[in-house]
C-alpha positions, 0 to 999 in steps of 0.5 A: 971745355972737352970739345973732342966728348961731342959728336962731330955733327950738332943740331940744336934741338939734340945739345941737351941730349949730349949734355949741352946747354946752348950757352956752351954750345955757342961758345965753341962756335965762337971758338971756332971748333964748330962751324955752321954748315946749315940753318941750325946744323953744325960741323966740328972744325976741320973735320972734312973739307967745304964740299963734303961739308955741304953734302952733309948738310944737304943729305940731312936737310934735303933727303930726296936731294941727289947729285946729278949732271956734270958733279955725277959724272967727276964721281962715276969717272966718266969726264975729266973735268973738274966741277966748279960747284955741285950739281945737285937735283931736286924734284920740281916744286921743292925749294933748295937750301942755301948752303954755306961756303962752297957753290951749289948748283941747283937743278929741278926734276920731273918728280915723276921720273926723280927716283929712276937710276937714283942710288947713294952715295956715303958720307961721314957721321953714317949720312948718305947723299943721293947720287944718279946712275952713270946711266941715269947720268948720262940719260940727262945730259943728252936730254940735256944737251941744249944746255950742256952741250953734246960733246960733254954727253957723248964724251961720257957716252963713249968713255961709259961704253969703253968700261968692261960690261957696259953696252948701250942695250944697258940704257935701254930700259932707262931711255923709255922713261926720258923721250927727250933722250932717246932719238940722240942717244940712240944716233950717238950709240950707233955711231960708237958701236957696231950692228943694230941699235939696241933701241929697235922694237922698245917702246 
C-alpha cells in the first residue's frame, strides 16, 4: 500500500474522497504510518514533532481556541522559560479537546473580550492556530498575577519594552478592555520607563 500518495492529515469522513476505504485506512494505522492525533483526525507518522501535532488537532477541532499565557509569551520571545504544556484559551462555557501525547493546558476566557489582540499563528498542512498579542499576553498575566505571579508578568513587561518600537503608551488602548490589568500595569510601566504614565486621562 503507497502510504506516501495520501495527504499528511486524514479525517475519516474524506478517505473515500482520496480513494480510501476505511479497511485500508486502519491498516496503516495499525502499520503505524498514521497515528491518532484527535477523535477521528489522523497524522502521517513522524511528520512533526507531538507538540505541533496537538496544535494541529486544536486548530482543526477547536478553531477560536488560541495560545496564550506563559506558551505565548516562549513563542513571542518575551521569557525564558520553557513550557511543560501549552496553554491554550477558550472562550468560557466551551469545552476542550482532549488531546493526545503531549499535555495541554486549558484556560477559559471571558467570550466578551476573547478575540482582543488574537492573531494567528502557522502550522503545516495550511492550518493556523490562535495566538495572543505580546501584548495581549502580557495584559493577561498581570490580570493574572494572582496565579501566575508578578515577577513573570513584569520580566516580560520589561524585556517587551526593551524591543525597538514598544512603549507602555502601546498597552494602552488594550488595558481599557482588562481593569483587573490596569492599576498593575500601570505601576509596573512607571517603574520602567521614565516621565508621565501613558495611563493618564484614558478611561
Amino acid at each position: 500500500m503507497d502510504a506516501p500518495t495520501f495527504p499528511d492529515l486524514v479525517r475519516y469522513r474524506d478517505l473515500e474522497t482520496i480513494g480510501l476505504t476505511r479497511y485500508r485506512f486502519d491498516r496503516l494505522i495499525e502499520a503505524e504510518q498514521y497515528e491518532r492525533i484527535a477523535p477521528g483526525l489522523f497524522l502521517r507518522a513522524g511528520t512533526v514533532d507531538d507538540t505541533t501535532a496537538a496544535w494541529m488537532a486544536i486548530a482543526y477541532k477547536k478553531p477560536e481556541a488560541t495560545i496564550c499565557l506563559l506558551s505565548a509569551l516562549a513563542l513571542h520571545d518575551l521569557t525564558d522559560e520553557i513550557p511543560s504544556r501549552t496553554d491554550i484559551a477558550i472562550p468560557r462555557g466551551s469545552q476542550p479537546l482532549v488531546i493526545h501525547h503531549t499535555p495541554i493546558a486549558w484556560h477559559r476566557f471571558d467570550a466578551d473580550t476573547f478575540t482582543i489582540g488574537r492573531t494567528e499563528h502557522a502550522l503545516p498542512n495550511g492550518l493556523s492556530i490562535g495566538l495572543y498579542s505580546a501584548e495581549r499576553t502580557i495584559i493577561d498575566l498581570f490580570r493574572l498575577r494572582h496565579e501566575w505571579g508578578s515577577d513573570l508578568a513584569i520580566g516580560a513587561l520589561k524585556r517587551w519594552l526593551r524591543e525597538r518600537g514598544n512603549s507602555p503608551a502601546a498597552l494602552s488602548v488594550l488595558a481599557d478592555d482588562f481593569p483587573k490589568a490596569r492599576a498593575a500595569l500601570q505601576n509596573a510601566s512607571s517603574r520602567s520607563v521614565s516621565g508621565p504614565s501613558p495611563y493618564s486621562g484614558t478611561r
